[in-house]
C-alpha positions in Angstrom: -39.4 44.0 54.2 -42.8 41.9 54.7 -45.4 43.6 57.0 -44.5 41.1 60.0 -41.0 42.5 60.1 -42.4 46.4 59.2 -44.7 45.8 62.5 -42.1 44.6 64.8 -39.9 47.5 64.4 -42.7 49.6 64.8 -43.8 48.1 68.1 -40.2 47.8 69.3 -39.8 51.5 68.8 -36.7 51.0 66.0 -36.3 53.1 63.4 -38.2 53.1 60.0 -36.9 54.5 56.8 -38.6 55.7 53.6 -37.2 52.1 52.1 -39.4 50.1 54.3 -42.7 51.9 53.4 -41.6 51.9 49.7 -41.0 48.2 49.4 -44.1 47.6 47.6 -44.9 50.3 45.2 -42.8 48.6 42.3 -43.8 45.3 43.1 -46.3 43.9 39.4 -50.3 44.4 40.6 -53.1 43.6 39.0 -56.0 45.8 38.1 -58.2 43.8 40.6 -55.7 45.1 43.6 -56.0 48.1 42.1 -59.8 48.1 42.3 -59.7 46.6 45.8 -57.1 49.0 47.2 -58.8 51.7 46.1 -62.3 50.5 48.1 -60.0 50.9 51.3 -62.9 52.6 53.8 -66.2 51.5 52.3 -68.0 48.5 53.4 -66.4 46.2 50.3 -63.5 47.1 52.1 -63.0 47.6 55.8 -61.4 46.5 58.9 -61.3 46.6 62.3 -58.8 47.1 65.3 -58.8 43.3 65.4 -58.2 42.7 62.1 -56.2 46.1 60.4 -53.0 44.8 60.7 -53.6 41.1 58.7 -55.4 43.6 56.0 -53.2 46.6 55.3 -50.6 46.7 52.2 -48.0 49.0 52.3 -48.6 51.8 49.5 -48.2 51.4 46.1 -51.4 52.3 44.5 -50.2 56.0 44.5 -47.3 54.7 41.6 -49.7 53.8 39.0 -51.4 56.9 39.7 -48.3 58.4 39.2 -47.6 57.4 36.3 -50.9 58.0 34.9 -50.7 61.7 36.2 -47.3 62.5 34.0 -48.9 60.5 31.0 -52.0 63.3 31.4 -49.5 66.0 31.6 -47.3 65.0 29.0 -50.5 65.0 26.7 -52.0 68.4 27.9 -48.8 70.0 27.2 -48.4 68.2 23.8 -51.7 69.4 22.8 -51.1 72.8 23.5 -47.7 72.6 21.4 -50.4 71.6 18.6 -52.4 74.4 19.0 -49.7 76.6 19.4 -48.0 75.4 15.9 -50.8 74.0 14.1 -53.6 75.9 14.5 -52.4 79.6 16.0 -54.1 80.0 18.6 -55.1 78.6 22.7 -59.2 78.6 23.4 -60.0 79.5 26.7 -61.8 76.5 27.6 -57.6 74.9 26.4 -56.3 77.6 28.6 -58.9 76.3 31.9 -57.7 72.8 31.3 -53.8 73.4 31.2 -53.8 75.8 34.6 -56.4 73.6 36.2 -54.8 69.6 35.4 -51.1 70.0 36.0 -51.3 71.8 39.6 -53.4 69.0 40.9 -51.4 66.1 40.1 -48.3 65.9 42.0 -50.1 67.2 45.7 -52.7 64.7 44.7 -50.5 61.5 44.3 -48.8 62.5 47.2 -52.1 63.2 49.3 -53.3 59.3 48.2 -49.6 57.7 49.2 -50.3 60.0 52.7 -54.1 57.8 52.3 -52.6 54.3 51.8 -50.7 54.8 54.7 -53.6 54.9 57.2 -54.0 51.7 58.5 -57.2 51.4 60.1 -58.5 52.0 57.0 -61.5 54.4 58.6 -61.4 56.9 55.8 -62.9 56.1 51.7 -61.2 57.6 48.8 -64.7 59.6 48.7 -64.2 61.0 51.7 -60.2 62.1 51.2 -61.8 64.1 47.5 -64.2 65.6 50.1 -61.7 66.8 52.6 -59.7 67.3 49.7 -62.1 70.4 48.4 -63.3 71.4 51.7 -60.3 71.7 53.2 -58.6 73.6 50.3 -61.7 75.9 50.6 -61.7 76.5 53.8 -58.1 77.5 54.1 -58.4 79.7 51.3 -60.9 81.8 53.1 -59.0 81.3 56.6 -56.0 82.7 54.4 -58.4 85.8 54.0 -59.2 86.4 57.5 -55.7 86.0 58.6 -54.7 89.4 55.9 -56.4 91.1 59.2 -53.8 89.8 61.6 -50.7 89.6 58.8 -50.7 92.3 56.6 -50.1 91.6 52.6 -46.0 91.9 52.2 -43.1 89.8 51.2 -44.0 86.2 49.6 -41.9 84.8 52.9 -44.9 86.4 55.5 -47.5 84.0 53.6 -46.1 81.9 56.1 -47.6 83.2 59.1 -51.2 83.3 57.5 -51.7 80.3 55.4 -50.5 77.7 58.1 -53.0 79.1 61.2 -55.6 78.9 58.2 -54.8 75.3 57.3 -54.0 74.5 60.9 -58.1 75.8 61.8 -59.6 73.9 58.6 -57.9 70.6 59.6 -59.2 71.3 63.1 -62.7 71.6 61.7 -62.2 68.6 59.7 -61.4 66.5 62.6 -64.0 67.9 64.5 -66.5 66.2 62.6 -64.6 63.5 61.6 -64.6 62.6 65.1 -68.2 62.8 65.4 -68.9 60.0 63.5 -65.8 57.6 63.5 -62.9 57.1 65.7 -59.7 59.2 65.4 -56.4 58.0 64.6 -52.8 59.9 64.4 -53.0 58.1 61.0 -56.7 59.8 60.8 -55.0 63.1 61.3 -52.5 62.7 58.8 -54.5 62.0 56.0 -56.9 64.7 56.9 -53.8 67.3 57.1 -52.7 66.0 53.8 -55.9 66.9 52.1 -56.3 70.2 53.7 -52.9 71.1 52.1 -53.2 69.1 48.8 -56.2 71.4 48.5 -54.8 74.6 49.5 -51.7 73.9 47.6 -53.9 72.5 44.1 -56.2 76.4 44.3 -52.9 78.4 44.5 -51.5 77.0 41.8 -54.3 77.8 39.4 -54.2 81.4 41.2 -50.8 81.9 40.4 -50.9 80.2 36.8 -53.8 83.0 36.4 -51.7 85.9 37.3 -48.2 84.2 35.4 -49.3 86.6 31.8 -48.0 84.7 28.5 -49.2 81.2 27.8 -44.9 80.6 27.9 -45.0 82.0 31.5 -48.1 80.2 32.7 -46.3 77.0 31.3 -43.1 78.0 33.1 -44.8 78.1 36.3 -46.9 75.3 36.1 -44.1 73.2 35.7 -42.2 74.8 38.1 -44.9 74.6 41.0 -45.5 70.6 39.7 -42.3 70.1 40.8 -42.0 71.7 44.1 -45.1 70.1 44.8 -42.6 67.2 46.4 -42.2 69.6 49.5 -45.5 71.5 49.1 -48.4 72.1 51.2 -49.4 68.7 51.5 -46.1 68.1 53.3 -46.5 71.4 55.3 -50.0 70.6 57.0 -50.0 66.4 57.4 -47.5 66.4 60.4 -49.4 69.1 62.8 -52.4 67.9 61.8 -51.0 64.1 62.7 -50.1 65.5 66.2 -53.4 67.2 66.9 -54.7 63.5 65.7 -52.4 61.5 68.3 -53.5 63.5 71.8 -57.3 63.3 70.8 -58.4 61.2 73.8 -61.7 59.4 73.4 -61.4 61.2 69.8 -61.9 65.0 71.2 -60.4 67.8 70.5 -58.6 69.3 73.7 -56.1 72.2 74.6 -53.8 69.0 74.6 -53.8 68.2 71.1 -52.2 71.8 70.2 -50.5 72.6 73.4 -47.9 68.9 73.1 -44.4 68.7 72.0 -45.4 67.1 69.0 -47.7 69.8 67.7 -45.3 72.6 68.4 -42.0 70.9 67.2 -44.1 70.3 64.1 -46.1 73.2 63.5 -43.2 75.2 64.1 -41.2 73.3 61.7 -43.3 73.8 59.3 -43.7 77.1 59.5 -40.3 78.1 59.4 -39.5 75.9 56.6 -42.7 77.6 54.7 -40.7 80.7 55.5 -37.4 80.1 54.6 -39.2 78.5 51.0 -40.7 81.7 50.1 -37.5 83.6 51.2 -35.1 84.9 48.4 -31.3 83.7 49.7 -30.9 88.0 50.1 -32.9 87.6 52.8 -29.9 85.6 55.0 -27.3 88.2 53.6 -26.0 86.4 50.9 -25.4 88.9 47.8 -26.2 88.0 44.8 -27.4 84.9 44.9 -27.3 82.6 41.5 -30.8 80.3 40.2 -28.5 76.9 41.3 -28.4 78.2 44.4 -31.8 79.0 45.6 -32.5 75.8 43.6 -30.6 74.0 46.4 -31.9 75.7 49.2 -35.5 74.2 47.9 -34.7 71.1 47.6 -33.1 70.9 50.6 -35.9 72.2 52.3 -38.1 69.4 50.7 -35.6 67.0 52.5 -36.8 68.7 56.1 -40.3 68.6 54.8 -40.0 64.6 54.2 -37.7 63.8 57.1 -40.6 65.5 59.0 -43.4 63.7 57.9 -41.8 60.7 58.7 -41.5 61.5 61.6 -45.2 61.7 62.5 -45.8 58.8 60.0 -43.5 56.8 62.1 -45.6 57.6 65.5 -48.7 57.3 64.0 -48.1 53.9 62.4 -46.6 52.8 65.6 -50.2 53.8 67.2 -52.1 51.5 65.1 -49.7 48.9 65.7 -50.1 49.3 69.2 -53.7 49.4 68.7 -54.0 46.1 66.3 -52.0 44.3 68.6 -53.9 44.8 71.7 -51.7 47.4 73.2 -53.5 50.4 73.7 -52.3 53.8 73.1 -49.3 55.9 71.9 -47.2 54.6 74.6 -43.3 55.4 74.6 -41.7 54.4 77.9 -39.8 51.3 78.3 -42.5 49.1 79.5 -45.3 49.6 76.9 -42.7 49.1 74.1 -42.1 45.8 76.0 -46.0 44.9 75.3 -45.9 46.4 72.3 -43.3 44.0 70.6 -45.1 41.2 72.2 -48.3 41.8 70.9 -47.0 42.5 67.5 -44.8 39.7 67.4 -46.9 37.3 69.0 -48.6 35.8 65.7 -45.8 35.7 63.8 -43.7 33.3 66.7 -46.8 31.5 67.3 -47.4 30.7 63.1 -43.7 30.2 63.0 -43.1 27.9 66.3 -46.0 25.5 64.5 -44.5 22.6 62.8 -47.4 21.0 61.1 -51.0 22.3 60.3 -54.1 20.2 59.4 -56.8 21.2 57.1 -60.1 19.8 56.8 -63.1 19.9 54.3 -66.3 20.6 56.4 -68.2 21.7 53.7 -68.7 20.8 49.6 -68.2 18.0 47.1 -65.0 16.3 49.6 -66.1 17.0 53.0 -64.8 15.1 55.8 -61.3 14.9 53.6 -58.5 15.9 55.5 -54.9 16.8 54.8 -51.8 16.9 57.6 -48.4 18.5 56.6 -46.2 15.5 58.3 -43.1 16.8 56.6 -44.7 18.5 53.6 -44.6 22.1 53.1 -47.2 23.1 50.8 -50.6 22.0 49.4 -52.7 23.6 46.3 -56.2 23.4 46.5 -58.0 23.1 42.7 -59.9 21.3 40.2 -56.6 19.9 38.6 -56.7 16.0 40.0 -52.9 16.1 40.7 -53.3 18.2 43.4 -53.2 17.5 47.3 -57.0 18.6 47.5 -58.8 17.7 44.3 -62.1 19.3 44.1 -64.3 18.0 41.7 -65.2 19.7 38.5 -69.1 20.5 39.1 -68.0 22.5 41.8 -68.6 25.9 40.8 -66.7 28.6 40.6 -63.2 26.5 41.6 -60.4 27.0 39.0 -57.7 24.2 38.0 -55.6 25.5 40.6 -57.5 28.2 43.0 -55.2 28.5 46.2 -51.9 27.4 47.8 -50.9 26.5 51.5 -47.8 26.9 52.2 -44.8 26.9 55.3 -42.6 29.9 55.1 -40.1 31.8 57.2 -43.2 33.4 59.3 -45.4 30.4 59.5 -48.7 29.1 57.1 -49.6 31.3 54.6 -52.2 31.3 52.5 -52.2 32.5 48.7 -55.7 33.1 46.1 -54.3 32.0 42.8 -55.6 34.7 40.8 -58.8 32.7 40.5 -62.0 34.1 39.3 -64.7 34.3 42.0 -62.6 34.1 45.1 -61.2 33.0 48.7 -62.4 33.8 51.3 -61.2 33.8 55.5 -63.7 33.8 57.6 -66.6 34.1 55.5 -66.3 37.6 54.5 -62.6 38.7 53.9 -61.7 37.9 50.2 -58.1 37.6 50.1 -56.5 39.9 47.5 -54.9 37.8 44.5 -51.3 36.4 44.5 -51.0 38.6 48.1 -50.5 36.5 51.3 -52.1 35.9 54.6 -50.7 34.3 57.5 -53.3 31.8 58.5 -53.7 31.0 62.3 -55.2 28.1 64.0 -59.3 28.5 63.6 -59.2 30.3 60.8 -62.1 29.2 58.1 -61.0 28.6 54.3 -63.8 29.8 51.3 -63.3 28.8 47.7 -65.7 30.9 45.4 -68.4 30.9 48.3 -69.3 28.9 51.4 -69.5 25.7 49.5 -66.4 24.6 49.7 -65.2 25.0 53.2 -62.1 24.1 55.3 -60.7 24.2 59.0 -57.3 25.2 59.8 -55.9 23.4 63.0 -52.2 24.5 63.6 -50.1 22.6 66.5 
């Protein structure tokens, strides 16, 4: 499902699934995207309300990392079987690296996907590592305040302190947050999602600690790796999404913990953190066999997921709202009237034009123009075949640098992989072999603002 689509079932208030948010992840990307995706907040790689929608990608940077992350544990664990066969013995600067990398993978990857999510795109890879520690701090020591409230006990009454302590760091998070940059429900999210990757990364190198044998720390490392699916990073982005959402003017108010939202998920998530650290005695059932309480967990990681959709699914719906020129959460009948329009506006009005002109107003072929009368695409290039030849001392503009082309949804425009660029508007550089609707107005760069060219769509 292509972004255009994605967005109009947002605004429309339909229904989302996993699927549609994982359509890109196994699409081929180059290490450039890569690069470029992950500049997503800093100034090489912004946007604004007007623009967040045309710029966003649906995640997939979080499935190399992925990948990479397994690779790293796979070879931490194979060089402990080394020094467990070959040379005797584990060095405790070994010992540090095997409790510290494997914990922090899985909430990690998760915690970026929760990232690539955010739309507005308000928030820097540097700034989610910071939350990241901060928040996994500060809920440690929240968790330490709370003992005074919920005394030490069962694993299941960890419940009751660590969320309130998770809940108060995100809280503090956004506080600040807010004090510099707007606030988002996506905002939220990603903030929640740190807090917990944090929290959830520290208590598995506590626990790995405390496990004894190197056999038992290796046990549980693997073990808490993969429960990480359903782990604190699930357990604190929703609430933390819903404090996000009711944040008028982006301030914190009674409001943003004191909404159905907040309580439904808070609550949720709670009781799920509860029934997770609860042997299946605890419900009356005797005896209770390893398969089983298996199957309780990962049905429990299903809640977790189904919940953070849920949020996800307001949240993006928000910045659709938002990118589209309807303002607010909105839900009633009426606003999800707007809201379709809005979003679906550019897409009927790219789709409804028949032909498009472009014209040179800059560089070695200015004044040349080009009309589609019937055709549907046009490559621009050095390569004299093509419908705009450009010269060979122009600098910087490969054999064939960019395609035009009529599609489905209307003009799009495509960078051919080429070396120094295109560019919209003068300072967007389009992402290779990804593609942008183009609208009537729009300016065309090649490698700089040499070579320029007008769109005119009827």
């Amino acid at each position: 499902m292509g972004n255009e689509q994605f967005y109009q079932k947002l605004a429309q208030d339909a229904e989302i699934k996993w699927k549609d948010i994982f359509s890109e992840c196994r699409r081929k990307h180059s290490r450039e995207e890569l690069e470029y995706a992950l500049l997503a907040g800093t100034t090489l790689n912004s946007a604004t309300e007007a623009n967040m929608l045309q710029k966003w990608r649906k995640p997939w940077v979080f499935y190399p990392l992925l990948k990479a992350g397994a690779a790293l544990i796979v070879l931490v664990y194979g060089l402990l079987f080394v020094n467990l066969n070959m040379i005797g013995n584990v060095t405790s600067g070994f010992l540090l690296m095997m409790t510290a990398i494997p914990p922090f993978v899985m909430p990690v990857i998760i915690m970026i996907f929760i990232w690539e999510l955010n739309i507005p795109r308000n928030l820097s890879i540097y700034e989610l590592f910071g939350f990241f520690l901060a928040g996994g701090l500060l809920s440690f020591l929240g968790t330490s305040v709370m003992f005074d409230f919920v005394q030490s006990g069962p694993a299941k009454l960890a419940a009751f302190r660590e969320e309130p302590a998770k809940l108060a760091a995100a809280l503090l998070i956004l506080y600040f947050f807010s004090k510099k940059k707007k606030v988002y429900g996506l905002t939220g999210l990603v903030i929640g999602a740190a807090v917990g990757a944090g929290f959830g990364s520290f208590e598995s190198i506590t626990y790995a600690q405390s496990a004894g044998g190197i056999q038992d720390i290796v046990g549980n490392q693997i073990l808490r790796g993969i429960y990480a699916l359903g782990g604190h990073t699930l357990m604190s982005a929703p609430y933390a999404a819903a404090v996000a959402l009711e944040m008028k003017d982006s301030r914190l108010s009674w409001n943003c913990i004191w909404n159905k939202d907040f309580l439904v998920t808070f609550g949720s998530s709670v009781l799920l953190h509860y029934i997770w650290n609860s042997d299946l005695s605890d419900f009356g059932i005797r005896n209770p066999s390893g398969t089983l309480a298996l199957c309780k967990n990962i049905i429990v990681i299903i809640f977790f997921w189904i919940e953070l959709l849920y949020m996800a699914r307001k949240c993006l719906r928000q910045a659709v709202l938002i990118g589209s020129g309807s303002r607010g959460k909105g839900g009633s009948a009426g606003s999800r009237k707007a809201a379709a329009t809005g979003a679906g506006s550019r897409k009927v009005a790219a789709a409804g034009a028949g032909s498009i002109r472009i014209e040179c107003t800059g560089g070695a072929i200015r004044g040349a123009v080009w009309q589609s009368e019937g055709a549907d695409i046009l490559m621009i290039g050095r390569d004299p075949d093509l419908g705009f030849h450009i010269p060979g001392k122009a600098g910087g503009v490969r054999r064939r640098h960019c395609c035009i082309r009529k599609t489905s949804q209307g003009w799009i425009l495509r960078d051919m992989d080429s070396t120094y660029g295109t560019f919209i508007n003068g300072s967007q550089k389009l992402m290779p072999n990804v593609d942008y609707t183009l609208h009537s107005g729009d300016m065309i760069y090649l490698a700089g603002k040499e070579n320029a060219f007008r769109v005119s769509i009827k």
